[in-house]
C-alpha positions as CSV (number, residue, x, y, z in Angstrom):
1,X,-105.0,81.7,-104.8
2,X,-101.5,80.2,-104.6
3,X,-101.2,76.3,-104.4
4,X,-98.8,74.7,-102.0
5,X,-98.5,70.9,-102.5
6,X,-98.7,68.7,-99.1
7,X,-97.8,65.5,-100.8
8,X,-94.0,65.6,-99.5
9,X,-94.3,65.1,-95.7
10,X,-92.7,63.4,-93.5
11,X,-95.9,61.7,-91.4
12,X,-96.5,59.3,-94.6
13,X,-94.4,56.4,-94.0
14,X,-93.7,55.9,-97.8
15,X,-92.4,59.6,-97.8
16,X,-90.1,59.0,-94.8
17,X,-88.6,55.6,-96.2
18,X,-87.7,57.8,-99.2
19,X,-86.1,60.8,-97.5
20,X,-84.2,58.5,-95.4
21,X,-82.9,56.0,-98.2
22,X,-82.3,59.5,-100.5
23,X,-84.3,58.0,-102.9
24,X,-84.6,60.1,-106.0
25,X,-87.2,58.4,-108.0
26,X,-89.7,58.4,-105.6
27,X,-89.3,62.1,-104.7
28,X,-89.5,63.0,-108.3
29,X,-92.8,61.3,-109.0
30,X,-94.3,63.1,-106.1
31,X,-93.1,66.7,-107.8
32,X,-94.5,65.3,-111.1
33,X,-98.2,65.0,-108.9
34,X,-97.5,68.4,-107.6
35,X,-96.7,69.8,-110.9
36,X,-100.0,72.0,-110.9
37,X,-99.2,73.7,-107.8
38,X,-97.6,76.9,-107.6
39,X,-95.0,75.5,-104.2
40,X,-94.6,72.7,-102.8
41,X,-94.6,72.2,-98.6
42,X,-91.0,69.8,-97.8
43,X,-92.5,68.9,-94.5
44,X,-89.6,67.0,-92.8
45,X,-91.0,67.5,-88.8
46,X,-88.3,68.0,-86.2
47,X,-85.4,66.6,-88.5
48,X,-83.9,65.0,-85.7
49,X,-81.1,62.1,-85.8
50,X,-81.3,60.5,-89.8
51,X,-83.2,63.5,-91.4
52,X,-80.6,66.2,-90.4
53,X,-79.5,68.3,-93.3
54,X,-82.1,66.5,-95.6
55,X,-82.8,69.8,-97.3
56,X,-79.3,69.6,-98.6
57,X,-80.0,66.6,-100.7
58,X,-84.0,67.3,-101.4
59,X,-83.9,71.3,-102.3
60,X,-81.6,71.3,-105.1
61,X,-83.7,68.1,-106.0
62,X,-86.8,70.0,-106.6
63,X,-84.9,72.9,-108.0
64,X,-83.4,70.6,-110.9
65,X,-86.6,68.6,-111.1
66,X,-89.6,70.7,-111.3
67,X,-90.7,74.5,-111.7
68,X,-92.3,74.4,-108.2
69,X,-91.0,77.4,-106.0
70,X,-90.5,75.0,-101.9
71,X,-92.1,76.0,-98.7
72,X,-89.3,75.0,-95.9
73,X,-91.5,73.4,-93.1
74,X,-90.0,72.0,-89.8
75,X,-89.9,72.9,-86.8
76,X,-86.2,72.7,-86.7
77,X,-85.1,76.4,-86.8
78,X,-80.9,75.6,-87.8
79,X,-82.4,73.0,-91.1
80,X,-84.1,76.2,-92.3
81,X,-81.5,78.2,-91.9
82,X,-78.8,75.9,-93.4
83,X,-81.5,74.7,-96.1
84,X,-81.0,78.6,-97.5
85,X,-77.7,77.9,-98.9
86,X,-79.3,75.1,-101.1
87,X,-82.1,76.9,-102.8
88,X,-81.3,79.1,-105.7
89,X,-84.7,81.3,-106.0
90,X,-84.7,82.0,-102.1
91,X,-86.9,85.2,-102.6
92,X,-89.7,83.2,-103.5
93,X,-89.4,80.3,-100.6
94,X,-92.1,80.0,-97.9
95,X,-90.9,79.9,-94.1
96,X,-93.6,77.8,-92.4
97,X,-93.9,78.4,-89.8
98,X,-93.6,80.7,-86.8
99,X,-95.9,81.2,-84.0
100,X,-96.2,83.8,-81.0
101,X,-93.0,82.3,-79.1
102,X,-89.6,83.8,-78.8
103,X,-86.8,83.6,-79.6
104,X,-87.8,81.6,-82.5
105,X,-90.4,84.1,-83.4
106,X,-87.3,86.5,-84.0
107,X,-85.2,84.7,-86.1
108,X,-88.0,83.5,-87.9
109,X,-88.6,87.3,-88.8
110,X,-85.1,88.1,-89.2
111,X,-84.4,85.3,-91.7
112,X,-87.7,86.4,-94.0
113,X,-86.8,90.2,-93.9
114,X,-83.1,88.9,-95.2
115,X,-84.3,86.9,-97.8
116,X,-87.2,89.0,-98.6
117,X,-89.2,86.1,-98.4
118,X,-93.2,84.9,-97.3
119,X,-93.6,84.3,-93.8
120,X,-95.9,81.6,-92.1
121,X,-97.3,83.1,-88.7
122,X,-99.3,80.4,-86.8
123,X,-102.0,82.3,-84.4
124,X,-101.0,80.3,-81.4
125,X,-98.4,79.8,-78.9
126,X,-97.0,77.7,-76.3
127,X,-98.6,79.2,-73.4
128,X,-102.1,79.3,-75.1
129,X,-102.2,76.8,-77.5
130,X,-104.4,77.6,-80.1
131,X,-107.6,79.5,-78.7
132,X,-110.8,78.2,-79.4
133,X,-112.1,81.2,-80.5
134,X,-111.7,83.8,-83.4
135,X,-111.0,87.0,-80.8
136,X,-108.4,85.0,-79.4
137,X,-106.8,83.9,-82.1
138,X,-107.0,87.3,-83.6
139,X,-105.2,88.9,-80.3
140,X,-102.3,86.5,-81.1
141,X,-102.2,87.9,-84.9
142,X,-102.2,91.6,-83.6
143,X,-99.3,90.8,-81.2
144,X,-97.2,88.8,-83.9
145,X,-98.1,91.7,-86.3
146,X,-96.5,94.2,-84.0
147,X,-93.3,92.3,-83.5
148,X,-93.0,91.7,-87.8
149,X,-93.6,95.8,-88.2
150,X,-91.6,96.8,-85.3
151,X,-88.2,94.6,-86.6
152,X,-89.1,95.7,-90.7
153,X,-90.9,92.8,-91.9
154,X,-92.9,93.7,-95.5
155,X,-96.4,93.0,-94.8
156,X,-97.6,91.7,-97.8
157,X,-94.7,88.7,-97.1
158,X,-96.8,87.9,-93.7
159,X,-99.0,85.1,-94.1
160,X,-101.1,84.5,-91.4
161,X,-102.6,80.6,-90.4
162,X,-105.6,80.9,-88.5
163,X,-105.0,76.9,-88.0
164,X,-107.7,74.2,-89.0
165,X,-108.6,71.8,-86.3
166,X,-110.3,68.2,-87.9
167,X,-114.2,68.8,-87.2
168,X,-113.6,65.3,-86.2
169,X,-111.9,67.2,-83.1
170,X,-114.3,69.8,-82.3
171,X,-116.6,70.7,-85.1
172,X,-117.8,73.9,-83.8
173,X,-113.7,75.1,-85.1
174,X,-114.7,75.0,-88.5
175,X,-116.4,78.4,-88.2
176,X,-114.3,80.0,-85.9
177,X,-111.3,79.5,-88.2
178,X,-113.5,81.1,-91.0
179,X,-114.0,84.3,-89.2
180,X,-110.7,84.5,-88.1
181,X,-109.6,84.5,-91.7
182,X,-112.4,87.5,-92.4
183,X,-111.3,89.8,-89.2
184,X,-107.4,89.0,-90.5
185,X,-108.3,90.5,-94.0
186,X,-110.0,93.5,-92.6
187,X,-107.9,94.4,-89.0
188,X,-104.3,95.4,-90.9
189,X,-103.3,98.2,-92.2
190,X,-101.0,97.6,-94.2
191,X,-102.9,94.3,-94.9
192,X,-102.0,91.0,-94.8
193,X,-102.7,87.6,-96.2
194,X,-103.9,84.3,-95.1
195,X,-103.2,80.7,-95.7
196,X,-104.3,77.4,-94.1
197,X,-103.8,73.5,-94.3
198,X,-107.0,72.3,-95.9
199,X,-106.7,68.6,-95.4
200,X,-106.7,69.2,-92.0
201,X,-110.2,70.1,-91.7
202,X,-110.9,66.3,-92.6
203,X,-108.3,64.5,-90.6
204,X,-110.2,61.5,-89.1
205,X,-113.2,61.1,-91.0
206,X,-114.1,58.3,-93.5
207,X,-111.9,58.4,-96.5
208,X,-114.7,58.1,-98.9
209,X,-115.4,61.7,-97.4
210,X,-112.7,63.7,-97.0
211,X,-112.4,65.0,-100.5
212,X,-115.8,66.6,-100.2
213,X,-115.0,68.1,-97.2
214,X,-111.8,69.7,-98.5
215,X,-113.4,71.0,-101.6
216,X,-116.2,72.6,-99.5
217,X,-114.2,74.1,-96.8
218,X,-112.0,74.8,-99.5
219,X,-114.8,77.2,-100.7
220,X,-115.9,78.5,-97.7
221,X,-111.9,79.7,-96.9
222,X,-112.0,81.5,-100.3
223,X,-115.0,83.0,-99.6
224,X,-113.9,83.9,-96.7
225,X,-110.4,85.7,-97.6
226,X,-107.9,82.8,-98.0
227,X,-104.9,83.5,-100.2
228,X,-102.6,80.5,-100.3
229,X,-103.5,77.0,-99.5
230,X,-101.8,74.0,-98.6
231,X,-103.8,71.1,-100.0
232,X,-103.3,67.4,-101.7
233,X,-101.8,67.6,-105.3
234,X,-104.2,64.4,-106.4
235,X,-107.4,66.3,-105.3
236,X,-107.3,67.6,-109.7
237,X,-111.1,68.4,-108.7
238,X,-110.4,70.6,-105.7
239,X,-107.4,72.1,-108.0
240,X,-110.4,72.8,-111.0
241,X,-112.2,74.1,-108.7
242,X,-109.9,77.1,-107.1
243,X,-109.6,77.8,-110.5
244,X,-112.6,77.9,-111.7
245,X,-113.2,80.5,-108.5
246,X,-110.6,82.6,-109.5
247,X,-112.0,83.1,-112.9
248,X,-115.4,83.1,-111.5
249,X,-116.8,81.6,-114.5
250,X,-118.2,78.2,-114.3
251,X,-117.2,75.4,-116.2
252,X,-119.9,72.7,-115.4
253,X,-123.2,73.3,-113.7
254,X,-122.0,72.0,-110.2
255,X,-120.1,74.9,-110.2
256,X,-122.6,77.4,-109.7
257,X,-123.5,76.0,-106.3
258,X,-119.9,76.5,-105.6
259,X,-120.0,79.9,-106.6
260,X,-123.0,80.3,-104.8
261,X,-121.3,79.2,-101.4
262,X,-118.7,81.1,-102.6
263,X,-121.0,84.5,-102.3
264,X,-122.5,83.4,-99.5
265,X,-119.3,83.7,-97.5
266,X,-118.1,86.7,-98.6
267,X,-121.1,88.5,-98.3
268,X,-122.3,87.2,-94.9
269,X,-125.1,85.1,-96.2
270,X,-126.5,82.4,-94.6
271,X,-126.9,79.0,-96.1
272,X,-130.4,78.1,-95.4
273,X,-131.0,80.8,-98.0
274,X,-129.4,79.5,-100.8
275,X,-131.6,78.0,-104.1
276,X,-130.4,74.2,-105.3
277,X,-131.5,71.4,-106.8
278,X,-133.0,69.1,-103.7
279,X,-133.5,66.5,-106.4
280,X,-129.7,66.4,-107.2
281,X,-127.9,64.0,-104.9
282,X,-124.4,65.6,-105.4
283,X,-125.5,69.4,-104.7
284,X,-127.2,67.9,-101.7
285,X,-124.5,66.6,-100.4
286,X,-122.7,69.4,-101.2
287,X,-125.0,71.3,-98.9
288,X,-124.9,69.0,-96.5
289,X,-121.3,69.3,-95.9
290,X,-121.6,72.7,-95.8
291,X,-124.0,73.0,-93.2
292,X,-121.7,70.4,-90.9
293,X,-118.7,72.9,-91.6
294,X,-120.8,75.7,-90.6
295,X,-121.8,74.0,-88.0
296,X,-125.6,73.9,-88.9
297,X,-126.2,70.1,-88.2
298,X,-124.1,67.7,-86.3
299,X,-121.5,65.7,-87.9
300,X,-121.9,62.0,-88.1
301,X,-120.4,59.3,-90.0
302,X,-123.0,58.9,-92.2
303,X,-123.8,63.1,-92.7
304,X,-123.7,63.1,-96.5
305,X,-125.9,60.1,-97.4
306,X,-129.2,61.4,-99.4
């Protein structure tokens, strides 16, 4: 699994007062909580007005600062494209993101097949937004694979986002971003990989909650086919976790629940049938979020209380 850090992003009003006032301090602690991850995700949104060319100052600032390899995400085509010029290990960089729209769609290509680089593909577009279901968010992937083989584009550089919508929003998503990430793993040949924005699942529900969400859906994504994550640095329990699932070898006995849920994913299990301790309140809330991801029971403020 690779681990992209979402702890630089422009929507935290801390982060922004530091981008804006260039101040070097603050960025650098936020690397040192990221210094677990593999990447981490520079999420400066449109970088309009005070934020242009901010990757000019910030990209050789992680470079000098940290071993973490930077995902470039805006929406601002020209900052990516300038932000090149600044980053010394460019085959390694992240280009997040592109979805089915042109022209940005080809230059988004273009610039990954010239860096040889990893490519961000969002299954949505303008017209259609994202689809609320896993067929139509798979129709978008098979179109924006087309367009990446037909212009050259390595496919093992494509990442595909299937998009997490809060279950906040509409819980019934959860699922249908799950099996979107199993038909992506098993429709391409060549194949390609996956990746998603975990905290996203939990967007809008009570703090005291999100982090068991995360780790959950977390589990059910791996499960599922996920490659590369984008995910809170200070979660060091979901981080022990996606370890602990890529060694398949459990450290504590919580962990073979996770494993469990883990199976049950990947092998098109159902959760009704897996065996836990009912007397345990933290495996039972375990399940519980599960089932409210799956969309077994109905989520409600108060869903994991035993």
């Amino acid at each position: 699994m690779i681990l992209i850090g979402e702890n630089i992003h422009v929507i935290s009003k801390s982060v922004r007062n530091a981008l804006l006032s260039r101040d070097e301090n603050f960025i650098k602690n936020l690397l040192k909580i990221q210094n677990n991850m593999d990447y981490t995700d520079l999420n400066i949104g449109p970088a309009k007005g005070d934020l242009s060319a901010i990757y000019a100052w910030l990209c050789p600032l992680v470079e000098t600062n940290s071993k973490l390899k930077i995902s470039l995400d805006t929406t601002n085509f020209d900052e990516i494209k300038k932000a090149v010029d600044y980053i010394q290990d460019k085959e390694n960089i992240f280009l997040n993101s592109a979805s089915n729209d042109l022209p940005k769609l080809d230059n988004m290509i273009d610039l990954a097949i010239e860096l040889n680089c990893n490519l961000i593909l969002l299954t949505m577009s303008r017209n259609t937004g994202i689809p609320k279901s896993s067929d139509g968010r798979m129709e978008i992937a098979f179109q924006i694979y087309e367009r990446c083989l037909g212009k050259g584009l390595n496919p093992e550089k494509m990442f595909f986002d299937p998009l997490v919508i809060p279950i906040v929003a509409d819980q019934s998503q959860g699922i249908e971003t799950l099996d979107t990430i199993k038909m992506i793993k098993e429709s391409f040949d060549p194949p390609v990989k996956t990746i998603v924005g975990l905290s996203n699942i939990s967007n809008g529900v009570d703090n005291k909650y999100r982090g068991l969400l995360n780790r959950v859906y977390g589990i059910l994504a791996y499960g599922a086919g996920l490659d590369a994550v984008i995910m809170d640095a200070k979660d060091n329990e979901l981080y022990r976790i996606f370890k602990m699932l890529d060694k398949k070898s459990p450290e504590k006995e919580i962990d073979k629940l996770y494993l469990a849920i883990f199976d049950m994913i990947a092998n098109f299990g159902e959760i009704e049938d897996l065996e836990y301790d009912r007397t345990d309140a933290e495996q039972v809330k375990i399940i519980k979020a599960a089932e409210v991801l799956l969309n077994r029971k109905i989520y409600s403020n108060s869903f994991a209380q035993v």
